[in-house]
N, C-alpha and C positions, 0 to 999 in steps of 0.2 A: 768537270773539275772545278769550274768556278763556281757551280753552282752550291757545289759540296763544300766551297770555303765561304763563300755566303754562310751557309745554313750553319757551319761551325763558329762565324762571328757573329750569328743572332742569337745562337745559344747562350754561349760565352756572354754575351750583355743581357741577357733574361738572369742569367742566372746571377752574375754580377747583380744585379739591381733589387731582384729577390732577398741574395743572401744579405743585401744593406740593409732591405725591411727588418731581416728577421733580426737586428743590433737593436736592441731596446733604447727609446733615445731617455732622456732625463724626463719629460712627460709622461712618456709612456711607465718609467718608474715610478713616480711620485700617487701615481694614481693609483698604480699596483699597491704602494706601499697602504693607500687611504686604505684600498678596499680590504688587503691584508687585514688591517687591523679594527675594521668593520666585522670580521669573519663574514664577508658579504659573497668574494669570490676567489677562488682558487689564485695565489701568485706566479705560477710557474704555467697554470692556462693561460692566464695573460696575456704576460708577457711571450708565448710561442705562437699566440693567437694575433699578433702583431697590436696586440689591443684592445681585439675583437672580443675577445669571452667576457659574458655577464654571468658568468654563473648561473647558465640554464639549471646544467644539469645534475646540478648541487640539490639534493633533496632538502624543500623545506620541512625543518622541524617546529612542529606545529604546538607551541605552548597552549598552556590552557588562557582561556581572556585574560584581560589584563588586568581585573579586579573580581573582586565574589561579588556573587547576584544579589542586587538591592534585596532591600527586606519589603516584602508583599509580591515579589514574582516569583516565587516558589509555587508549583506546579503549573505556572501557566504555560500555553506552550510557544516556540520559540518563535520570533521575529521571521517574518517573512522572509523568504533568500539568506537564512542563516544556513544554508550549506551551499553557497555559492561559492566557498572556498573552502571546501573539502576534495575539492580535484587534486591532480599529481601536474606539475608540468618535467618530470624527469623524462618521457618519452621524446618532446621538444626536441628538435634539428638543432645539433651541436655545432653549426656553424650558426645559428643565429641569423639568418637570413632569409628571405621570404617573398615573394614574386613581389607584392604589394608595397615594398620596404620603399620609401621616398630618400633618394640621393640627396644629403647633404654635405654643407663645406665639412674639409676634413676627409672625405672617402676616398679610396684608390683607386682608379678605372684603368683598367690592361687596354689597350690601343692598339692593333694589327695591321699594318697594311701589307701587300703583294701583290707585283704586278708589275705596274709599269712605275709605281713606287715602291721598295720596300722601308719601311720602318716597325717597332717595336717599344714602346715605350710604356712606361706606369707610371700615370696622371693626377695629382691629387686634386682636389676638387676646391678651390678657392673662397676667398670668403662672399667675393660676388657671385657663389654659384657655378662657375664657369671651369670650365680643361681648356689649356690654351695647347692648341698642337700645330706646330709648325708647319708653314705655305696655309694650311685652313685657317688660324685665328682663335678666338674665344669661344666654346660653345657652350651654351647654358644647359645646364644639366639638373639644376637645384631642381626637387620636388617632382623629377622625374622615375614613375613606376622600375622596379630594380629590373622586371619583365620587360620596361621599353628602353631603356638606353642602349640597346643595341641599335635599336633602328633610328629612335633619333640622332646620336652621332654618326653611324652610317649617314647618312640624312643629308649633313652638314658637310664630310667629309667629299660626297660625290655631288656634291653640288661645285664642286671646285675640280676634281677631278674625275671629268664623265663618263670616261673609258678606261677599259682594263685596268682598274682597282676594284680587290676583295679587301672588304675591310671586316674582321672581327673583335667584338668590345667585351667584354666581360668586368663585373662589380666584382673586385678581387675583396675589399676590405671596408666595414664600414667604422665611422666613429660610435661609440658608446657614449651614452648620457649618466649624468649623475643626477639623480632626481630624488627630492627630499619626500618622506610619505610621514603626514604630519595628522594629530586629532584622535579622535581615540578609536584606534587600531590599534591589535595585539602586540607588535613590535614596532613601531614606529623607529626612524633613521634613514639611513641616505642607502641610494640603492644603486646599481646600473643596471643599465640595460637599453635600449634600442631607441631611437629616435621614432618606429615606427611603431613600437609595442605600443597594447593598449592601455589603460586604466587599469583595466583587471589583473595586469601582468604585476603592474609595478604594488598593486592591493592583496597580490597575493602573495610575494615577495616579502609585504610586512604582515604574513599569517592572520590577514581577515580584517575586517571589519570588528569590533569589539559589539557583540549581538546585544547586551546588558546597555552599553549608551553611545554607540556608534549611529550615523544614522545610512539607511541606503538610499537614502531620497535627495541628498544635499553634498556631494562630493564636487569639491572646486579645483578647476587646474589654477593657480598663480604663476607670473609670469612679470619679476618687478611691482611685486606688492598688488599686479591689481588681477583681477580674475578675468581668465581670458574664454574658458569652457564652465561648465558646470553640466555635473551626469546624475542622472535619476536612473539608478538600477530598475526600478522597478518594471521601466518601462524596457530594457532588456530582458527581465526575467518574463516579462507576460509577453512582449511582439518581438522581441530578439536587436530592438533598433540600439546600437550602441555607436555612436558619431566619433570618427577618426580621428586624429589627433599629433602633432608631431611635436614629441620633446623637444626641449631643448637644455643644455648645461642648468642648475640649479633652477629649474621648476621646481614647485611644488605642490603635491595632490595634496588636498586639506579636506578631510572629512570632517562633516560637521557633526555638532551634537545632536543626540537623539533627540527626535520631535515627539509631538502627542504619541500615546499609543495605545490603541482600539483593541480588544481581544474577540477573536469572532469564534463562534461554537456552534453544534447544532450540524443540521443538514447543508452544509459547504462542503466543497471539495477541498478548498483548501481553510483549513481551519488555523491560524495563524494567529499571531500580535501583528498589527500592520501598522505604519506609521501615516501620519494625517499630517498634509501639507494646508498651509494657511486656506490656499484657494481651493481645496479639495478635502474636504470635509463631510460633503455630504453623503447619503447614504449612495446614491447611485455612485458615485468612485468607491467605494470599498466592496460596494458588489461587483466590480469590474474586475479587481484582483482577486477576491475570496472565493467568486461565482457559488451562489447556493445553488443546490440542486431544484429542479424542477418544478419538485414536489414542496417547495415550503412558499405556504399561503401566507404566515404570519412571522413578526421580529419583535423578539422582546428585548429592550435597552434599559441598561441598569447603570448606573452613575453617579457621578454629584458633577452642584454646577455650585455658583456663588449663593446663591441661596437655601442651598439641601439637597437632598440624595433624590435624585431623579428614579422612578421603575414604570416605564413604557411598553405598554403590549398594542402594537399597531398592524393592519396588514399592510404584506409588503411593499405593495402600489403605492401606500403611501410615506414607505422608507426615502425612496428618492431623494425628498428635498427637507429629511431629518439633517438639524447640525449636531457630529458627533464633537466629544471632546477625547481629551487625557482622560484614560482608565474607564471608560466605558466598556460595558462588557454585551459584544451583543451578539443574541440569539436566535439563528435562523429555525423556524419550526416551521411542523407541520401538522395545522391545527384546522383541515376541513375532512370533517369526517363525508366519506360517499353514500351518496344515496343509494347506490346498489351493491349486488354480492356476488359473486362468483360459486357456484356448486357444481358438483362431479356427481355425474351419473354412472355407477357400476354394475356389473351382473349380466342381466338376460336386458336386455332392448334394444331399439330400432333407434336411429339417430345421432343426431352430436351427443357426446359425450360433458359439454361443461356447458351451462347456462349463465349468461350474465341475468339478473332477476332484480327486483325493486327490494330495498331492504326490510319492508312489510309484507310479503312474499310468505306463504303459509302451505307448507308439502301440499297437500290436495289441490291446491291453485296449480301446481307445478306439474305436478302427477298427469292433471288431465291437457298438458301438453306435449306428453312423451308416449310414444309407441311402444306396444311390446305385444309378444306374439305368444297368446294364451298359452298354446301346447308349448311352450318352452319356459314363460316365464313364470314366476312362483310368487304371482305379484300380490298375493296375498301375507306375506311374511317379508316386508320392507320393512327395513331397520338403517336408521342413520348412523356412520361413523363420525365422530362430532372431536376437535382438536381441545376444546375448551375443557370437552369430559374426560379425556385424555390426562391429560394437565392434571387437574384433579384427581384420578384413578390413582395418578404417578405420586401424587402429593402421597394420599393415604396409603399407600406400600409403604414411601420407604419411612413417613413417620411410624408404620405399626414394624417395620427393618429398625427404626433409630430404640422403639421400646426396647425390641428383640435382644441389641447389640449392648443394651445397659442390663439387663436385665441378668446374663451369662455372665458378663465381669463383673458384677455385682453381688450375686449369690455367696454365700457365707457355704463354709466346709466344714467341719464338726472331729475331720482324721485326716491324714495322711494320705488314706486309701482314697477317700470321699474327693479331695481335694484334687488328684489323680485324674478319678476317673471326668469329674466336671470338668479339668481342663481339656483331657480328649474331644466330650463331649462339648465344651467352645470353638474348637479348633471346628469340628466339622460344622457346627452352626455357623462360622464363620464364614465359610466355603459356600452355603447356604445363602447368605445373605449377597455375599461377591452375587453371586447366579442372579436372584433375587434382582440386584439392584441394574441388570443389564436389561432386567427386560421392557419392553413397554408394550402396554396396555394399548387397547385398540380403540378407546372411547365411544362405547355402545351404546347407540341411543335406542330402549325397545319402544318404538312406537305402533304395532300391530298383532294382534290375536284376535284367533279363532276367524280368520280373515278379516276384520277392520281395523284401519287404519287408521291413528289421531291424527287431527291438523293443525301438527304445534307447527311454529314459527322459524322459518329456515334461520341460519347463521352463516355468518362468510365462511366458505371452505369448507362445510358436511358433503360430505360422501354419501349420497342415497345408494345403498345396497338393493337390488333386484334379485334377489336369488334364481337362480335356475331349477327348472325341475328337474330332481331326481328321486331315482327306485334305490336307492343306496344309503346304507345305516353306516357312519365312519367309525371304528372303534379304536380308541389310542390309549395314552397312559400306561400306566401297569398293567398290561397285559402280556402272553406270550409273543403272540402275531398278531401287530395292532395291522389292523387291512378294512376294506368298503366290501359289505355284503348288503346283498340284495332284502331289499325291504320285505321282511313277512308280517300283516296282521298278525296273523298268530301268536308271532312269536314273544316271551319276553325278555328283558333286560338279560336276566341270567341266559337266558340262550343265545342269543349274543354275545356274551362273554364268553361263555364257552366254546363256538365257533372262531373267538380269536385265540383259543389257546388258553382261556381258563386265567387266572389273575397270577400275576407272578410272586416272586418271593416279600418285595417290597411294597406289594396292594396293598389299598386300605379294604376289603373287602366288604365294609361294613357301610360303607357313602360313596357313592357316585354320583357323578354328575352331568348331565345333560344338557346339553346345548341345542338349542332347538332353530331351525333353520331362521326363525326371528330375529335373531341372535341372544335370545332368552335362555340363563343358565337356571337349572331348576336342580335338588340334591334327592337321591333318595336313598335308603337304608335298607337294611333289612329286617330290621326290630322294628323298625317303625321309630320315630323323635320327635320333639316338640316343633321342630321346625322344616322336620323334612319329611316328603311325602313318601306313602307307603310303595314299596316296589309293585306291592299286589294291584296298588289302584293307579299306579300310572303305566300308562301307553305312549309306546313312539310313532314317529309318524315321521316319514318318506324324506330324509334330508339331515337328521338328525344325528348327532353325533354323540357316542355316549366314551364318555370321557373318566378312567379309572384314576383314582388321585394316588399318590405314595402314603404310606402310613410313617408318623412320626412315631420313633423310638427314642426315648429317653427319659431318667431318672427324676428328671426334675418336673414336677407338676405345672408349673405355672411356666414354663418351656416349652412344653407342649400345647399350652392352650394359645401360646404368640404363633410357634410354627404352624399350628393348624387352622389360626386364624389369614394367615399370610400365604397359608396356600390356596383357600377357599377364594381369599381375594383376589388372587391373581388367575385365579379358573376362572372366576369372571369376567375378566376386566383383557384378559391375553388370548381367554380357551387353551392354555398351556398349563400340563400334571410336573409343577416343577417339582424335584428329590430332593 
């Protein structure tokens, strides 16, 4: 029973004492009222917060900077850690509290004892630092971790009472700071928030940095007119070092004006405007934070100084101890070309597959360092795939596509009917050219007949083709059953075609064309033409693919000599009978 009227008069005074917190005194309004009409923090979190709310969890609205962008930094790109304040702090612990928080005068500490003492009290925290609690005395608390004042006041407490006392403390309340954020930032004004918050809190609160003429290299805490920290982001945004710091009532963060500023381009990773501090200037600091890639041998720097527009192309070794200025513009390259090439070996052979090789390297020099095993490989009909000829291939398609596509919206109509029937015929030329314009060419190099082979000059990235041997004639295109039949002497083209089912509805029956395991396209006819050989007098041979093209139908003469031209090209250049 006694004990049960115990526990009902410690209640009874917890809670007595509590509900006195929660009576707003005149302070705790006045401040309410500042921040009210700051639109800075909620009045009624406040004040229930005994004080405590700084308006974490108020989303900041992020206005645009605070001026338009000087005249000449239109498309450059933005200042280093200009998204340093694109984060949210609405997820933030809505009590504002934080293991790391440093106890100052002004805070509330909850005080526990039971045992061979009971007591219950809430301590506020004096201007010398100190909770004075009766039989123990004064205990300094100032700038003590919110995570250790348990154990230091335990500490104190059982150093006076050494047996049978439990003692429990808890940080029930801290004070808020009013801290000014001054200079050119987006919102500048007076803020709250935390004695133990950082720089960035109270920077983000006045929505950034102003990226046009803020600087991140020069932010000063004042403290009574004189400067007591000073913070260089930069050196957070590159090793993460940002130095703690404890407000106090009318501090103020002053960011300074924007300093020099460098624009770097080129092979960096980080390609930014970066600001240039008095004693860091030279080129080795700016490649600390821009880091070039690996690969760049050379820096070119473009400028004025007091006597005229500076343009420097130096290698990079000796960027280091370059002085840069304001509006330098400089360029990380990569200007050493290699002495050697990379080629791909494909087909029938024995070995690795890619050769690193000297860039004076000549096929036959190469040739006679790769195996291959006669009865399989067809090493008489080597042809390189080359990316250069590619490129090229692809150029002349689609300029003889870009004739094509003027040439149908251009044509003049003479009736109603005529006019008709041409746009039918645009619309499927159209379709034509879509197709057309997805394919890509294989970039053929023929360098082999009738078994020898030239010894032109490798290039970085050819594909040396080795053919395999085969008994097999491929036949595609317009035909019925495009399929691989077995190789006859005998036989000729037209009996081949007729083995695949005879030419279809949309043959050209009049030119075919041949692909020859070299990768050599050849045409031939059956009239016989000024540039293509006679069916009677050409022979296939063991690999070869005979290839039926579609016939262009349509009205327009000079329509048909583009699409027939565009299809020949691309039988070369793909081995593909586009419709």
């Amino acid at each position: 029973m006694n004990h049960f009227f115990k526990g009902v008069v410690l209640f009874s005074f917890i809670s007595t004492v509590l509900f006195a917190q929660q009576t707003p005194t005149e302070e705790q309004l006045r401040q309410a009222q500042q921040a009210g009409q700051s639109q800075r923090v909620d009045v009624s979190q406040f004040i229930q917060s005994g004080g405590n709310s700084t308006g974490r969890n108020q989303p900041v609205n992020r206005p645009s900077p605070s001026g338009p962008m000087p005249a000449g930094e239109e498309g450059l790109p933005p200042p280093y850690g200009a998204n340093l304040f694109e984060g949210s702090y609405a997820a933030e612990r809505s009590d504002g509290l934080n293991s790391s928080y440093l106890i100052a005068p002004g805070d509330k500490i909850s005080v526990q004892m039971w045992g061979v003492v009971n007591q219950a009290q809430i301590l506020t925290v004096d201007n010398q630092g100190n909770i004075f609690i009766p039989e123990v005395g004064p205990v300094k608390v100032k700038d003590v971790p919110a995570n250790r004042v348990n154990s230091v006041v335990t500490q104190s407490i059982k150093a006076i009472y050494t047996n049978n006392v439990s003692v429990y403390v808890n940080l029930l309340t801290t004070t808020p700071v009013s801290v000014f954020v001054a200079g050119p930032v987006t919102r500048p004004g007076q803020y709250a928030g935390l004695a133990s918050d950082s720089v960035l809190f109270f920077l983000q609160q006045a929505a950034g940095i102003d990226p046009y003429r803020g600087s991140y290299r020069s932010i000063k805490i004042l403290r009574d007119d004189k400067v007591v920290i000073e913070y260089d982001l930069y050196n957070f945004l590159r090793e993460g070092v940002l130095p703690s710091f404890s407000f106090k009532d009318d501090d103020v963060v002053l960011v300074s004006e924007q300093g020099s500023m460098v624009t770097v381009e080129g092979a960096a990773r980080y390609p930014f405007r970066f600001e240039l501090k008095d004693e860091k200037r030279s080129g080795e600091s700016l490649m600390y934070y821009s880091r070039p890639l690996e690969k760049t041998s050379h820096v070119a720097i473009t400028g004025n100084r007091p006597e005229g527009p500076i343009s420097v192309y130096l290698p990079i070794a000796n960027f280091n101890e370059f002085s840069m200025a304001d509006g330098d513009i400089v360029l990380f390259n990569d200007d050493i070309r290699p002495e050697v090439i990379s080629v791909q070996i494909s087909g029938s052979y024995v070995g690795p597959s890619f050769y690193t090789i000297d860039k004076s390297t000549r096929l036959l020099d190469l040739l006679s360092h790769i195996e291959v095993n006669p009865k399989q490989a067809n090493y008489g009909a080597i042809y390189i795939k080359r990316d250069s000829v590619a490129e090229q291939q692809k150029m002349l398609i689609n300029e003889s596509l870009d004739r094509l596509e003027r040439s149908i919206f251009t044509a003049p109509a003479n009736s109603d009917g005529e006019a008709r029937i041409r746009a039918q015929e645009a619309q499927l030329v159209s379709q034509f050219i879509a197709r057309a314009r997805r394919i890509e060419p294989l970039g053929k190099v023929i360098v082999s007949e009738n078994g020898k082979v030239a010894n032109i000059r490798l290039e970085q990235g050819d594909e040396i083709i080795i053919p395999e041997q085969t008994d097999l004639i491929q036949v595609a295109g317009e035909v019925l059953m495009p399929q691989a039949i077995v190789y006859n002497p005998e036989a000729t083209i037209t009996d081949y075609i007729a083995w695949a089912g005879g030419f279809s509805e949309r043959a050209d029956d009049e030119r075919i064309a041949i692909v020859h395991a070299n990768g050599l396209t050849t045409f031939v006819e059956s009239g016989g033409g000024h540039w293509y050989q006679n069916n009677q007098q050409k022979t296939l041979s063991a690999g070869d693919q005979v290839l039926v093209l579609p016939k262009v139908e349509t009205k327009l003469m000079q329509t048909i000599k583009d699409v027939t031209q565009i299809v020949y090209q691309i039988a070369i250049a793909a081995n593909v009978a586009t419709n």
